[in-house]
N, CA, C and O atoms as a GROMACS GRO file, in nm:
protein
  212
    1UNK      N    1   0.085  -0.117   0.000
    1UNK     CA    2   0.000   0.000   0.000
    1UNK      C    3   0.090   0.124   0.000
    1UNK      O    4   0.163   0.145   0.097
    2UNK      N    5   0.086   0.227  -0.135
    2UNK     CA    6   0.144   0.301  -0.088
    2UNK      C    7   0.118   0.427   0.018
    2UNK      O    8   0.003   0.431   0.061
    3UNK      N    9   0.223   0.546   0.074
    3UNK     CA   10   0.210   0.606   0.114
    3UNK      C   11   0.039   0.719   0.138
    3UNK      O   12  -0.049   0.745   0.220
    4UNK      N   13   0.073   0.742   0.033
    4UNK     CA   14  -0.076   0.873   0.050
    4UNK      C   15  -0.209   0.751   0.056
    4UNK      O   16  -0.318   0.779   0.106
    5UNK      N   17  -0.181   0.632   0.004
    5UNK     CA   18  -0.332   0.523   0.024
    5UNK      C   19  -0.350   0.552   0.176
    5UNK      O   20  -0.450   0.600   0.231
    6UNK      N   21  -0.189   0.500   0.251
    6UNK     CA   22  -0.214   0.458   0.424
    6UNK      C   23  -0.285   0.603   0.462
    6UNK      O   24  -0.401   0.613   0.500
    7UNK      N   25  -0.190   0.717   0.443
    7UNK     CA   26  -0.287   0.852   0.516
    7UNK      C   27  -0.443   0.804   0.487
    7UNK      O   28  -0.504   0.758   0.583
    8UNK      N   29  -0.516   0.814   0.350
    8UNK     CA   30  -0.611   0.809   0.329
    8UNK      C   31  -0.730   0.684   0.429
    8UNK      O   32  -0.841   0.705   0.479
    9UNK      N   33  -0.658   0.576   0.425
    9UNK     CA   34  -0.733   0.532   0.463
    9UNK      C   35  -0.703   0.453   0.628
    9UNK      O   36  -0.727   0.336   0.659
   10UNK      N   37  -0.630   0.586   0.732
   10UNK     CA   38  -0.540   0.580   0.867
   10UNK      C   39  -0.635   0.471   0.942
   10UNK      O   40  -0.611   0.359   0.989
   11UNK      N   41  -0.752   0.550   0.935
   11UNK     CA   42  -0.900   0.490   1.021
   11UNK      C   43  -0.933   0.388   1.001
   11UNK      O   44  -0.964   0.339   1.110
   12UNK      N   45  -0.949   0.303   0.905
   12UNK     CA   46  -0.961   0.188   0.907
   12UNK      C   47  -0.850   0.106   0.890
   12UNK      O   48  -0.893  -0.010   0.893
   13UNK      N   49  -0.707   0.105   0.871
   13UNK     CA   50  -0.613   0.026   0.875
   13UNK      C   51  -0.573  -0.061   1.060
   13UNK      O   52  -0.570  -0.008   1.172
   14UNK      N   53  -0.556  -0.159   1.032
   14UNK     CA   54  -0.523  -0.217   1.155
   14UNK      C   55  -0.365  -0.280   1.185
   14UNK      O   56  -0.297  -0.278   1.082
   15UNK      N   57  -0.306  -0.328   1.286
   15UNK     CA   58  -0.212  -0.358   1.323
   15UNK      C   59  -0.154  -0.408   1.221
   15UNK      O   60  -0.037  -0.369   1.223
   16UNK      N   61  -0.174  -0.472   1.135
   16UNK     CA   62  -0.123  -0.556   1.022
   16UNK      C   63  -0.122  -0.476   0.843
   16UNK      O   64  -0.082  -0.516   0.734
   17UNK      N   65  -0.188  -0.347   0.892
   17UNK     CA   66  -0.172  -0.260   0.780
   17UNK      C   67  -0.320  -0.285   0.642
   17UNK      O   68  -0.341  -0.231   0.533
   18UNK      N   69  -0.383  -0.378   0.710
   18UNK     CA   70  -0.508  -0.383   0.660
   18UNK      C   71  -0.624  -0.350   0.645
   18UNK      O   72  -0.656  -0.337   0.764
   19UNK      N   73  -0.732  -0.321   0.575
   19UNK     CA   74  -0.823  -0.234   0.605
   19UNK      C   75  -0.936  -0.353   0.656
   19UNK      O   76  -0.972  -0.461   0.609
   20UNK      N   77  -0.978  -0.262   0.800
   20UNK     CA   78  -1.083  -0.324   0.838
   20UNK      C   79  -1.204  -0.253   0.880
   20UNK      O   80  -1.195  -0.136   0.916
   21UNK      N   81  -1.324  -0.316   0.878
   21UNK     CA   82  -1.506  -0.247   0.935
   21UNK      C   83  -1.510  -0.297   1.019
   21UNK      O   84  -1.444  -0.394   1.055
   22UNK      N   85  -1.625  -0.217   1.092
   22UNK     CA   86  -1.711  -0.285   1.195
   22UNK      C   87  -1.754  -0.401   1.151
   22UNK      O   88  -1.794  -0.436   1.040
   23UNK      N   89  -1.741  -0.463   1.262
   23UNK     CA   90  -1.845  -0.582   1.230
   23UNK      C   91  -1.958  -0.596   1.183
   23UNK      O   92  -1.990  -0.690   1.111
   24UNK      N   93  -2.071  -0.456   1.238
   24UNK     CA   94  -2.216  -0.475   1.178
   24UNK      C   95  -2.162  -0.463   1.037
   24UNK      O   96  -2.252  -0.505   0.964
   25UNK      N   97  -2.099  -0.441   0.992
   25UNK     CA   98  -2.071  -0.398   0.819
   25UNK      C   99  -1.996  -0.434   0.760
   25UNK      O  100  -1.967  -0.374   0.656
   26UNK      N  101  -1.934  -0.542   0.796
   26UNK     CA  102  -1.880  -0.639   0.726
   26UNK      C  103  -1.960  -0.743   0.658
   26UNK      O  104  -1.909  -0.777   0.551
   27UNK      N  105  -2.043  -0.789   0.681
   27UNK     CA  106  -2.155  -0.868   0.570
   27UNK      C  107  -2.242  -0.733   0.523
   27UNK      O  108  -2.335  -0.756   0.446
   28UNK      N  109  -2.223  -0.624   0.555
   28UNK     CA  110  -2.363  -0.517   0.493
   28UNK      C  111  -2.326  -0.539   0.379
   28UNK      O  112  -2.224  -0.607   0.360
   29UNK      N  113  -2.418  -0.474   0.245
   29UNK     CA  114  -2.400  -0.508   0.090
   29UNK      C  115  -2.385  -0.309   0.053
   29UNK      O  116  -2.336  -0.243  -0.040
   30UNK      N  117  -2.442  -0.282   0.154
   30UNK     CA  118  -2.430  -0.150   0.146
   30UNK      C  119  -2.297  -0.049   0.123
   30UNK      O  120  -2.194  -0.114   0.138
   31UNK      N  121  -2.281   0.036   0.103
   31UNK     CA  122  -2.156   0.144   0.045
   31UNK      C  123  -2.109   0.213   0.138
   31UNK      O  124  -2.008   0.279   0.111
   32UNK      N  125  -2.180   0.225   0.312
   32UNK     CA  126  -2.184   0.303   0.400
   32UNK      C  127  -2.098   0.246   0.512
   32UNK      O  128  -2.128   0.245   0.631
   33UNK      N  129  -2.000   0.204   0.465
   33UNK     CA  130  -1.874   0.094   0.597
   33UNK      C  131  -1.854   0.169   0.671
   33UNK      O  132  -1.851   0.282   0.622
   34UNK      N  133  -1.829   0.162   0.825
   34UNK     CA  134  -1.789   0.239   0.902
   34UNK      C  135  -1.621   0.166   0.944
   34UNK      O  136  -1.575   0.070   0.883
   35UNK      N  137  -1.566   0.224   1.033
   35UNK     CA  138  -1.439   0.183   1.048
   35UNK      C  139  -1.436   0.062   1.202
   35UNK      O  140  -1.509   0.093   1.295
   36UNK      N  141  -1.378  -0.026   1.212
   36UNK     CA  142  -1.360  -0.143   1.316
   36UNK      C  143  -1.327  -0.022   1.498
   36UNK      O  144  -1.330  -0.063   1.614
   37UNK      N  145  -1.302   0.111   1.451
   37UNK     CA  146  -1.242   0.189   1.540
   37UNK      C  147  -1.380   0.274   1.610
   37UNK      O  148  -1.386   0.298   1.731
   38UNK      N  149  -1.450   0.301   1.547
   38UNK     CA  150  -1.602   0.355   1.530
   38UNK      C  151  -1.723   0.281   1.642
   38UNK      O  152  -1.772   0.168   1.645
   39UNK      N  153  -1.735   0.355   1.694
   39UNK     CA  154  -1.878   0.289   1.803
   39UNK      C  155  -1.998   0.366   1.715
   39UNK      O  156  -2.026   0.486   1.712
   40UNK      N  157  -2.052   0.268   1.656
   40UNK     CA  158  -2.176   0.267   1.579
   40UNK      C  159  -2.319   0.287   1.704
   40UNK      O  160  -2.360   0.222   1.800
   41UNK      N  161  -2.357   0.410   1.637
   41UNK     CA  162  -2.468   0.501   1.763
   41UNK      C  163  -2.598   0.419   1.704
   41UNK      O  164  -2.672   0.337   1.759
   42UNK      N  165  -2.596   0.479   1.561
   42UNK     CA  166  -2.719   0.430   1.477
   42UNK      C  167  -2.705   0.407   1.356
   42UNK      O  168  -2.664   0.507   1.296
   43UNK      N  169  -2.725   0.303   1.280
   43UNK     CA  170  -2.736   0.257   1.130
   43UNK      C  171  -2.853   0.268   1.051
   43UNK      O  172  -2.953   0.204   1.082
   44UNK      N  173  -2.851   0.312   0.991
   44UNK     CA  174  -3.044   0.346   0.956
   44UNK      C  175  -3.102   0.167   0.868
   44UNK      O  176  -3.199   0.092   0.884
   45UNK      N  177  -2.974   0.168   0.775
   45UNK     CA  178  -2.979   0.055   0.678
   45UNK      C  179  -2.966  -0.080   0.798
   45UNK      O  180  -2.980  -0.195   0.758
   46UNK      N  181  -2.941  -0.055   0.926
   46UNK     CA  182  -2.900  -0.181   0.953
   46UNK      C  183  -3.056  -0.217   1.089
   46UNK      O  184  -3.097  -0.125   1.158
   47UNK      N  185  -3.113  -0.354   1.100
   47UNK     CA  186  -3.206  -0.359   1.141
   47UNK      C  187  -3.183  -0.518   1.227
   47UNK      O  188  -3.179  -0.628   1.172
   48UNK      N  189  -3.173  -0.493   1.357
   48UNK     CA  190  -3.130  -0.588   1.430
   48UNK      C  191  -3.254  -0.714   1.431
   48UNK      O  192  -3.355  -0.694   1.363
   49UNK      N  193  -3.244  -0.813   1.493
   49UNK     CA  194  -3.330  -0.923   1.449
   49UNK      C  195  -3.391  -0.936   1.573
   49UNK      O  196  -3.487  -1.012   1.584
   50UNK      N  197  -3.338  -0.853   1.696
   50UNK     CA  198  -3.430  -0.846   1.841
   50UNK      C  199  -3.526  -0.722   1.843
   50UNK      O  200  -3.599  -0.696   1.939
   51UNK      N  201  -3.515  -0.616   1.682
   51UNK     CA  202  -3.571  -0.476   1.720
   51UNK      C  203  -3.694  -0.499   1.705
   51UNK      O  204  -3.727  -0.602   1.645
   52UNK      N  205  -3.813  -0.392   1.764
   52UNK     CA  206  -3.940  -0.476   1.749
   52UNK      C  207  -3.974  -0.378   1.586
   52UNK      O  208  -3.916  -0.282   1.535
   53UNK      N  209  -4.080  -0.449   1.550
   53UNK     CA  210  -4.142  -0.386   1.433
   53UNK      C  211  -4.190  -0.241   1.460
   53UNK      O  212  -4.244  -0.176   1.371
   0.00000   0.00000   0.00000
């Protein structure tokens, strides 16, 4: 990876220099990844399987 990639993408790179998501958004199909570093408040696209209707 070069240089100006790593600046670009600081936030999601991990110990190993790889880019990683949150977990909720790692299976999402969606375009809206957040970073593995990120405490996810609210996802609009994302809809838990305990939320009620």
């Amino acid at each position: 990876m070069s240089k100006k990639r790593k600046e670009e993408w600081a936030f999601f790179l991990n110990e190993r220099n790889r880019i990683t998501y949150n977990p909720l958004c790692r299976r999402c199909r969606r375009t809206c990844k957040q970073s593995f570093r990120a405490v996810i408040i609210e996802c609009p696209p994302f809809r838990s399987k305990r939320a009620k209707p």
